[in-house]
Structure formats: structure tokens, C-alpha cells
C-alpha positions as CSV (number, residue, x, y, z in Angstrom):
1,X,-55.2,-8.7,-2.9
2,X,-51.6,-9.6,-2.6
3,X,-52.2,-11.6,-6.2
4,X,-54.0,-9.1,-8.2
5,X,-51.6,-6.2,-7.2
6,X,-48.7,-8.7,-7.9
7,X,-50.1,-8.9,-11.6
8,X,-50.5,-5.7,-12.0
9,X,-47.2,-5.2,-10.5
10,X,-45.5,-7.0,-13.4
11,X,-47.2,-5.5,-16.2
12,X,-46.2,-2.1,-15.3
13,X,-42.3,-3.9,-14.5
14,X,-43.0,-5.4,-18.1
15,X,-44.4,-2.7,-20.2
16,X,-41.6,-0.6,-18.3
17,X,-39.0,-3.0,-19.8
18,X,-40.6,-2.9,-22.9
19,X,-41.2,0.4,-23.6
20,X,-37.6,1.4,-22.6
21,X,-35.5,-1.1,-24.7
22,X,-38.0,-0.8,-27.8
23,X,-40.2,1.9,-28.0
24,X,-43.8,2.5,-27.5
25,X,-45.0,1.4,-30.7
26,X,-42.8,-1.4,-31.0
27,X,-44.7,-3.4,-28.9
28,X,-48.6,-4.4,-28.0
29,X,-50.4,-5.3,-25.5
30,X,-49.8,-9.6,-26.1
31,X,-46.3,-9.2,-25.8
32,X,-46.4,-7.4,-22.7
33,X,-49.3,-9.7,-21.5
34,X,-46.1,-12.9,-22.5
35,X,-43.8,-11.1,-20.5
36,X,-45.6,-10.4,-17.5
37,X,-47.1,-13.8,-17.8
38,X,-50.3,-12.3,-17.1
39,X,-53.8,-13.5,-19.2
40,X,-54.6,-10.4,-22.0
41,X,-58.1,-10.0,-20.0
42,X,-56.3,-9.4,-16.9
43,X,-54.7,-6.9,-18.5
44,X,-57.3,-4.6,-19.1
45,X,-59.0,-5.3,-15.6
46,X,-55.9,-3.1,-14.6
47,X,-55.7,-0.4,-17.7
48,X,-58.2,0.6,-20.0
49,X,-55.7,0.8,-23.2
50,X,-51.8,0.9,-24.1
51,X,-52.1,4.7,-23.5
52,X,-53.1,4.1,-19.9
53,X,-50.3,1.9,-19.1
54,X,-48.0,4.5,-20.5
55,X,-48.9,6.8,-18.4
56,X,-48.4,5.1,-15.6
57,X,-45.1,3.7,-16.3
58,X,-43.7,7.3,-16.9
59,X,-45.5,8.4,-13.5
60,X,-43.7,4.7,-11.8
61,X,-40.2,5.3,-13.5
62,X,-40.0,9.2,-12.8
63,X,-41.0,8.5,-9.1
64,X,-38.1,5.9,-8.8
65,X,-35.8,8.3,-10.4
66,X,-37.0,11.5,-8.8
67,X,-36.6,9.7,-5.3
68,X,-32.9,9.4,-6.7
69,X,-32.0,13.1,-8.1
70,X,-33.7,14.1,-4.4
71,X,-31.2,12.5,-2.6
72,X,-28.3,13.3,-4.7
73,X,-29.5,17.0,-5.1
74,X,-30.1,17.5,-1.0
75,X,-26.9,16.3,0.4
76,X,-24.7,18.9,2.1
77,X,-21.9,19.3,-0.8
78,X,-21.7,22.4,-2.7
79,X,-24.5,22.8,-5.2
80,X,-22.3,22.6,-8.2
81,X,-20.8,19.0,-7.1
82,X,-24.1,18.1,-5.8
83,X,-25.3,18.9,-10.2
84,X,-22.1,17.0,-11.1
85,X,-22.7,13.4,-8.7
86,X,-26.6,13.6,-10.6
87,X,-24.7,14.0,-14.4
88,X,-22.6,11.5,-13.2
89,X,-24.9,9.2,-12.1
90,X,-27.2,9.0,-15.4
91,X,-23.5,8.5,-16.9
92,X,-23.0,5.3,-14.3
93,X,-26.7,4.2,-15.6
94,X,-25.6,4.3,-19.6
95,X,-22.2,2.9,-18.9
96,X,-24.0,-0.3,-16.4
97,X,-26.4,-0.7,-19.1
98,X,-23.8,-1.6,-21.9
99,X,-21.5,-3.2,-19.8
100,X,-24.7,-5.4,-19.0
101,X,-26.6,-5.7,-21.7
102,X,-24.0,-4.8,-24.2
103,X,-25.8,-1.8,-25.9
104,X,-27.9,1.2,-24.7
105,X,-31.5,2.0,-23.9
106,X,-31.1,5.5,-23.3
107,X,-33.6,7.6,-21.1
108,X,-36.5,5.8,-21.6
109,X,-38.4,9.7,-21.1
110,X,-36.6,11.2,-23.6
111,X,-37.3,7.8,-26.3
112,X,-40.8,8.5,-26.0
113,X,-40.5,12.6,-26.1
114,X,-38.8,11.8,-29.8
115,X,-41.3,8.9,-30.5
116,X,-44.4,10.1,-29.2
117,X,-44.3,13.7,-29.1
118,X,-46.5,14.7,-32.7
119,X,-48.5,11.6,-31.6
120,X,-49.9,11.0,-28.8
121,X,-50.8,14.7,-26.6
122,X,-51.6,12.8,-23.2
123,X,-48.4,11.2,-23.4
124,X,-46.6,14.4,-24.1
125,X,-48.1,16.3,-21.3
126,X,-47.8,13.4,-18.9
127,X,-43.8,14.1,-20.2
128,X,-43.9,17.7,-20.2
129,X,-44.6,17.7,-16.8
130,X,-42.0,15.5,-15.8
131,X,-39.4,17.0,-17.7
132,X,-40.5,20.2,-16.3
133,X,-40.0,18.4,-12.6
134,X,-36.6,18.4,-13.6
135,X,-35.5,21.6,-14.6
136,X,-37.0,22.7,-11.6
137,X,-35.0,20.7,-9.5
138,X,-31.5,21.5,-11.4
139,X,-32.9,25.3,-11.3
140,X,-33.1,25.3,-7.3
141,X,-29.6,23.8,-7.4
142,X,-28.1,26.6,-9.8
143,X,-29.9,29.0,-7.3
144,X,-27.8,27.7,-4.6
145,X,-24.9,28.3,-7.0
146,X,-25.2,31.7,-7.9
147,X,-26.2,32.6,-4.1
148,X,-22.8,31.1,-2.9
149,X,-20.8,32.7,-6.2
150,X,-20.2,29.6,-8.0
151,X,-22.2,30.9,-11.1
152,X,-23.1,34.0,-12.3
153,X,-26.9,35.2,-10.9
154,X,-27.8,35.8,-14.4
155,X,-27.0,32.0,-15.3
156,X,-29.3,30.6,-12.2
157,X,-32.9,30.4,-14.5
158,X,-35.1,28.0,-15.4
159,X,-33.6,28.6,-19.1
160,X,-30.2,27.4,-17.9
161,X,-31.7,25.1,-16.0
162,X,-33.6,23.7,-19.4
163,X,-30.3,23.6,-20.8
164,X,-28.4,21.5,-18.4
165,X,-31.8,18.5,-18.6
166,X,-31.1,19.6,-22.4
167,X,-27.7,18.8,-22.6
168,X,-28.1,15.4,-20.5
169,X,-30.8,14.3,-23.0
170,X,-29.0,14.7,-26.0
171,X,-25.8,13.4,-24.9
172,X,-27.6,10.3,-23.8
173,X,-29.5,10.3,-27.2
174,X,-25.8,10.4,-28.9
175,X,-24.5,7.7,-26.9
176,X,-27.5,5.6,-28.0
177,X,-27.5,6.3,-31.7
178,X,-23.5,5.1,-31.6
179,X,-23.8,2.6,-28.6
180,X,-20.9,4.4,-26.8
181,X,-20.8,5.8,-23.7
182,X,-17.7,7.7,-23.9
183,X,-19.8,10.3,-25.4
184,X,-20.8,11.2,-22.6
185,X,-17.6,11.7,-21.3
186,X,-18.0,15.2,-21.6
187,X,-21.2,16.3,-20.2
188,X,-19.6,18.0,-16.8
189,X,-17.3,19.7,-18.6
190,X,-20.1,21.2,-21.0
191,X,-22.0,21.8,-18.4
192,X,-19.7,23.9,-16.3
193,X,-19.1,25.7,-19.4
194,X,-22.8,26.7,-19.6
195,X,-23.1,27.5,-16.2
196,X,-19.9,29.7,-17.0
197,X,-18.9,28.4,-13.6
């Protein structure tokens, strides 16, 4: 068991890699086969198509990262500089990124929202959902805010909420496009400034 789990194991940690540095269409299903250094059969004893594996990478990467923005978004700071160590820690991912690898990947959800979005509708709900995780979080966050004064009650919504995942998306996008991630520099700042906090 420990061996077929372990193969699987690296496809997903290969397609994941994949996916994330050049898209979903980029790539097939030999080259993740190469990477994981698994045989092409074996690869569909594990997922019926490309499509499948997709799916299951976004569930994998938004369960890693969700286990993260729990954390960070349950600690006993204020709500608004529990918000501001979650911005700042997507900026800490961009910034490691470049440092490491010299350029940057961006959110690998919000590549395939843009690539996949007119294209593939189980991919998009499977990304909808997530992305909906998320607002939901920030919103219970901004709920705490506007309970303890920090923002105005009218700014604690989902819309807001949408907004501030919004913001963090398309600054990331931005920082990708010019491979610089001083533009996120100013996400906080933007943020607070929606929030009108």
C-alpha cells in the first residue's frame, strides 16, 4: 500500500508543481508522468483524466493553505492584525518564491480561474467553491472588526469580504505579469482603505 499511495502521492506533488509554474494546459499527462517518475498506466490507475487530477490538486493545495489562513485567522490578536499577518503572509510566499526561484508563480487558484474559467465548468466550480471558502473566512474576520469598532458594520459583508480575496488576487496577478513583488507592497494599506478602518 505504502508504494502505490507513494505514486500517487507524487503525481498529485507533480501535477501540483506543474500546474502552478505553467499552467493547466501547458502541460500533459507524459510530462507529469517524467516528473513524478511514475509509468503513464499507473497514472490513470489513480485518475481517470487530466481533469481529475485537477481537481484534486486544487482540493490538496486549498487544504494545505486553508490549514494555514485557519491558524493565522484564529489567534487571539485583533481581527484586523489577525487580516493583516494572512495579506502578509501570501506577500512572504511571492517574495520566497522570487528570491528562490528568481521569478513568480502567482496563486496557482487564481492562474487557473483566468485560464480555465470559459473552459473547463468542473474546474471552475471546484474554484468557485474555494474561493468562496475564502471570503467567508476574511468575512467572519471583518465581523469581528466591526463588532469591536474597528470597521464600520456596514463594511463587515461578504461583498467586502469578496473585495479584500479580490484585491489579494490581483495584486498577486500584477506582481506576476512584472515579476516584482514590491507591488504588493501596498496591499494592507489598500486594504485598510476598503475596510475604511
Amino acid at each position: 500500500m505504502g508504494r502505490t499511495s507513494d505514486a500517487r502521492e507524487r503525481i498529485l506533488d507533480a501535477a501540483c508543481t506543474l500546474i502552478h509554474t505553467r499552467g493547466y494546459v501547458g502541460i500533459g499527462v507524459a510530462e507529469i508522468c517524467t516528473k513524478a517518475d511514475v509509468r503513464k498506466g499507473s497514472f490513470y490507475h489513480y485518475f481517470e483524466s487530466k481533469q481529475a487530477l485537477t481537481l484534486e490538486v486544487v482540493d490538496l493545495h486549498w487544504q494545505q493553505q486553508r490549514a494555514t489562513w485557519i491558524a493565522t485567522l484564529s489567534t487571539d490578536d485583533e481581527p484586523l492584525q489577525r487580516l493583516e499577518s494572512l495579506l502578509r503572509l501570501q506577500i512572504a510566499a511571492q517574495r520566497t518564491a522570487h528570491d528562490t526561484d528568481g521569478h513568480i508563480d502567482g496563486c496557482l487558484l487564481g492562474n487557473l480561474a483566468l485560464e480555465l474559467s470559459n473552459q473547463d465548468g468542473s474546474v471552475a466550480t471546484k474554484l468557485q467553491e474555494v474561493f468562496a471558502d475564502q471570503i467567508a473566512l476574511v468575512a467572519a474576520v471583518l465581523a469581528e472588526a466591526a463588532a469591536q469598532g474597528a470597521i464600520p458594520e456596514s463594511n463587515a459583508t461578504v461583498e467586502t469580504a469578496r473585495g479584500v480575496v479580490a484585491q489579494l488576487e490581483g495584486l498577486v496577478m500584477f506582481a506576476k505579469l512584472s515579476n516584482d513583488p514590491a507591488m504588493l507592497d501596498g496591499l494592507w494599506r489598500n486594504t485598510l482603505g476598503l475596510l475604511r478602518a
